[in-house]
Backbone as CSV, one residue per row, in Angstrom:
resi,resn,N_x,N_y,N_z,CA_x,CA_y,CA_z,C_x,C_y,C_z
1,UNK,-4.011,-48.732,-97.982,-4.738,-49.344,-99.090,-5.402,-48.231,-99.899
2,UNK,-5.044,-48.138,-101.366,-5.873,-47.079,-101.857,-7.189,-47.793,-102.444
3,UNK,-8.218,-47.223,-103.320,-9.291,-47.612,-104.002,-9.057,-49.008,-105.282
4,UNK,-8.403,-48.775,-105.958,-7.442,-49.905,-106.520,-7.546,-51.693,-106.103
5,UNK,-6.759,-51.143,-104.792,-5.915,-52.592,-103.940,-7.640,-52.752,-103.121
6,UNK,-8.158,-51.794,-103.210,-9.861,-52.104,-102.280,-10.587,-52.617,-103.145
7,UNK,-10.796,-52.562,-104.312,-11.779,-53.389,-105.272,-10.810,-54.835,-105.317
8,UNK,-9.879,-54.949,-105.770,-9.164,-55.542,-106.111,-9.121,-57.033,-104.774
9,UNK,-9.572,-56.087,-103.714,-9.005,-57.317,-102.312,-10.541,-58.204,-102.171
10,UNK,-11.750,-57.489,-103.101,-13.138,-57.744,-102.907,-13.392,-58.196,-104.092
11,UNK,-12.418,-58.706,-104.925,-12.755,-59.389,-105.706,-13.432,-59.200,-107.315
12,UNK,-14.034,-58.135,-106.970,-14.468,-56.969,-108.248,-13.858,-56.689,-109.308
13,UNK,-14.569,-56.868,-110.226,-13.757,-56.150,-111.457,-13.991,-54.344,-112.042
14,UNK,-13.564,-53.798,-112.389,-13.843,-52.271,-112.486,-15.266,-52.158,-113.143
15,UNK,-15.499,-52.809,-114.330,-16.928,-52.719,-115.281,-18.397,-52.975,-113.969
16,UNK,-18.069,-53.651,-113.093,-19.095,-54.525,-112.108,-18.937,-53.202,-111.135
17,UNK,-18.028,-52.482,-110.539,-17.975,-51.300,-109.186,-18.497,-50.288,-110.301
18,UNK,-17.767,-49.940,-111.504,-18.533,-48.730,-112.068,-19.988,-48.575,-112.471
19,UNK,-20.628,-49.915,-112.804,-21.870,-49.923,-113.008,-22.553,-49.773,-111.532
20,UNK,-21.826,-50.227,-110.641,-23.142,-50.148,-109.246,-23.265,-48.572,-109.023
21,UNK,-22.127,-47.834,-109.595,-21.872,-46.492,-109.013,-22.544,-45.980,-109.993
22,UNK,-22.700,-46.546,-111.012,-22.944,-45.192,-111.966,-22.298,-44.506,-112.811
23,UNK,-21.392,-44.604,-113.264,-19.998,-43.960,-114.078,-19.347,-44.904,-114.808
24,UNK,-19.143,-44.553,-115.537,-18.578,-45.412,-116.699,-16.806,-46.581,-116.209
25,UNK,-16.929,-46.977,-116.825,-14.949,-48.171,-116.320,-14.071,-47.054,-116.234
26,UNK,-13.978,-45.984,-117.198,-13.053,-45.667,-117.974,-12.390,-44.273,-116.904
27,UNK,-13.770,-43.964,-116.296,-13.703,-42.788,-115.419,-13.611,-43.312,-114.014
28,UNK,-13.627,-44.628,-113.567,-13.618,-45.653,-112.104,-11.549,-45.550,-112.327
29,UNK,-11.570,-45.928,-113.309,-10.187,-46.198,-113.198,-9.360,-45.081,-113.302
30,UNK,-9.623,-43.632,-114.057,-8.683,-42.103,-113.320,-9.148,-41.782,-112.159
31,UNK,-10.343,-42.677,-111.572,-10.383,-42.125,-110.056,-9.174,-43.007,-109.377
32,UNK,-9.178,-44.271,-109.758,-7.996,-44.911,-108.942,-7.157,-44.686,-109.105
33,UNK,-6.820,-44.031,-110.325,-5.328,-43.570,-110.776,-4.718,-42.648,-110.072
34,UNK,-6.110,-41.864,-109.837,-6.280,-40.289,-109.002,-5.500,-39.337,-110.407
35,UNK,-5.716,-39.868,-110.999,-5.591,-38.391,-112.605,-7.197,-37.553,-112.655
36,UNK,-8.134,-38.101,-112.307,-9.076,-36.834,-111.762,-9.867,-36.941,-110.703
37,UNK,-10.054,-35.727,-110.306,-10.608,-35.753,-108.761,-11.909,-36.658,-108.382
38,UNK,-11.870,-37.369,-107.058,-12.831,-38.200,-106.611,-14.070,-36.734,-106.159
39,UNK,-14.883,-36.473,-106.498,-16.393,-35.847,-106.253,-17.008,-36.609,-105.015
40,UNK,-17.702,-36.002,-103.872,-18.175,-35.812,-103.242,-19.534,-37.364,-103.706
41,UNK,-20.037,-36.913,-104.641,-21.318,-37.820,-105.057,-20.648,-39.236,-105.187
42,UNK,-19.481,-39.094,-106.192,-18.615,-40.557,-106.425,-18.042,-41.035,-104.885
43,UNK,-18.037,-40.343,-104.248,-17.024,-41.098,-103.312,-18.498,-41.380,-102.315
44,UNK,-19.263,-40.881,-102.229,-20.504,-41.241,-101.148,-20.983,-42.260,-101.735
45,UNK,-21.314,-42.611,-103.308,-21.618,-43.565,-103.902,-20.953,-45.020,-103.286
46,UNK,-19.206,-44.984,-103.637,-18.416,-45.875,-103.332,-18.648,-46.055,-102.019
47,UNK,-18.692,-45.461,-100.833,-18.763,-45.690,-99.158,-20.197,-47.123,-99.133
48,UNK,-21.104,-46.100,-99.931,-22.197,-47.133,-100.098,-22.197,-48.156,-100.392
49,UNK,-21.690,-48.657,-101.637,-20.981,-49.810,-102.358,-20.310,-50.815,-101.367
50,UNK,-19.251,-50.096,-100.681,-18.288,-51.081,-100.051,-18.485,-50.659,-98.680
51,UNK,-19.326,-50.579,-98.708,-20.179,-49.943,-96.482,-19.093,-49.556,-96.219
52,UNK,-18.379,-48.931,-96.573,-17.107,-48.263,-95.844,-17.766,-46.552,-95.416
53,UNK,-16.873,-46.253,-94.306,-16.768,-45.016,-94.290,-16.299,-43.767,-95.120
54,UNK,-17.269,-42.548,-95.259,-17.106,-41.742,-95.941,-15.154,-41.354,-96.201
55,UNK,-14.982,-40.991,-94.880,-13.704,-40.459,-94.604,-12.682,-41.391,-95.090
56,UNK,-12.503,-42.820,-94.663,-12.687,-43.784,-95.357,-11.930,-43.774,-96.595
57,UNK,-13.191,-43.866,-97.661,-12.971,-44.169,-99.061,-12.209,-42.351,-99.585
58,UNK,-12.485,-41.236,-99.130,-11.542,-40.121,-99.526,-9.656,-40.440,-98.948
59,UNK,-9.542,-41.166,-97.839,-8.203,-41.378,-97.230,-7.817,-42.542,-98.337
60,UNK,-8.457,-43.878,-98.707,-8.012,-44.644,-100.177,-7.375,-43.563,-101.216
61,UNK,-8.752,-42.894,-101.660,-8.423,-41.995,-103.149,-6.737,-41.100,-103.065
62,UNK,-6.741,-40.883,-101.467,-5.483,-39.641,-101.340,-4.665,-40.764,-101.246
63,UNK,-4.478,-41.873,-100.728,-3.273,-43.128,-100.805,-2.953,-43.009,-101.941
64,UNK,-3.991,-43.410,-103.209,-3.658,-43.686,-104.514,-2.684,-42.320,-105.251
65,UNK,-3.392,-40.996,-104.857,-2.942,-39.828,-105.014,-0.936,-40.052,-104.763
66,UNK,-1.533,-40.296,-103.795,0.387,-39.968,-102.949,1.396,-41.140,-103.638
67,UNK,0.426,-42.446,-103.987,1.456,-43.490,-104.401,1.471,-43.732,-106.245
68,UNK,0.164,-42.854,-106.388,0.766,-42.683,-108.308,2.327,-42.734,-108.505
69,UNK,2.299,-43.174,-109.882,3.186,-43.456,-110.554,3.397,-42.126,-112.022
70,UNK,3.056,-41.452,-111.604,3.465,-40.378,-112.577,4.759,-40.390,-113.310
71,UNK,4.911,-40.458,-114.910,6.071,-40.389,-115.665,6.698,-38.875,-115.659
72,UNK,7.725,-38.616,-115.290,7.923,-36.972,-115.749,8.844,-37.171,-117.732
73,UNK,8.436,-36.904,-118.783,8.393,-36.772,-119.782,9.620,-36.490,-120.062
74,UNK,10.424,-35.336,-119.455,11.315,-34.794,-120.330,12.356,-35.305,-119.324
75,UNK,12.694,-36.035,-118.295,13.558,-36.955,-117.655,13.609,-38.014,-118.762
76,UNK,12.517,-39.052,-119.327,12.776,-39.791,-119.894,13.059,-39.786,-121.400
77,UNK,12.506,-38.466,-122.240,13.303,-38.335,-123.225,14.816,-37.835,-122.597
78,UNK,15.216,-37.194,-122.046,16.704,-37.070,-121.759,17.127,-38.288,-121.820
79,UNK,16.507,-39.307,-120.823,17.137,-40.494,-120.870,17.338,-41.437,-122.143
80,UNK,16.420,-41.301,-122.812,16.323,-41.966,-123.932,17.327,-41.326,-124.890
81,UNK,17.714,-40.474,-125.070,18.615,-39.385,-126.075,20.048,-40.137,-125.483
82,UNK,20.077,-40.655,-124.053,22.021,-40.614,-123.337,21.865,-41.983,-124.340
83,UNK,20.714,-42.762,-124.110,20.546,-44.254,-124.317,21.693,-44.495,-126.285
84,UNK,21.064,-43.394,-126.746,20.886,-43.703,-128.091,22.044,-42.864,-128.209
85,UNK,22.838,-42.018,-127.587,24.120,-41.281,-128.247,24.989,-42.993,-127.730
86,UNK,24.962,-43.342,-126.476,25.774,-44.428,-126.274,25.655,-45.577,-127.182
87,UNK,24.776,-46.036,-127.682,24.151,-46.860,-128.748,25.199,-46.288,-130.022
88,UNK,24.978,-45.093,-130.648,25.541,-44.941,-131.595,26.742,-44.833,-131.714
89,UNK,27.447,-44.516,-130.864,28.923,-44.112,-130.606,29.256,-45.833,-130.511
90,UNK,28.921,-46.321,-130.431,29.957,-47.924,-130.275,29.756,-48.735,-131.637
């Protein structure tokens, strides 16, 4: 379970966990994304929040880490370029 699927199973909405923590929606949600690093203060915050364990809520953040969905850019313009020579050629 990363941080995400943990608010998410408690019912929470991001605006309601980022205000208890302290940090804005916008920065709750690249922590779940894991596009920037969970801090020491944020993640002791969150343990607090959801009485979870320290170790805990850092093993969520690295789930989310490992199961991102990262686009690689120049795979999908390649792809998009085969898309559109086949497109044009017919």
């Amino acid at each position: 379970m990363n941080l995400r699927e943990l608010r998410r199973k408690n019912g929470y909405q991001r605006k309601f966990v980022a205000e208890k923590v302290n940090i804005c929606g916008k920065h709750l949600n690249d922590i779940e994304a894991a596009r920037v690093n969970l801090t020491e203060k944020v993640a002791n915050k969150l343990s607090i929040f959801y009485n979870i364990e320290l170790d805990k809520i850092k093993n969520m953040y690295l789930e989310g880490k490992k199961n991102g969905k990262s686009i690689n850019i120049s795979s999908t313009t390649t792809a998009n370029k085969k898309n559109q020579k086949s497109i044009s050629s017919n």
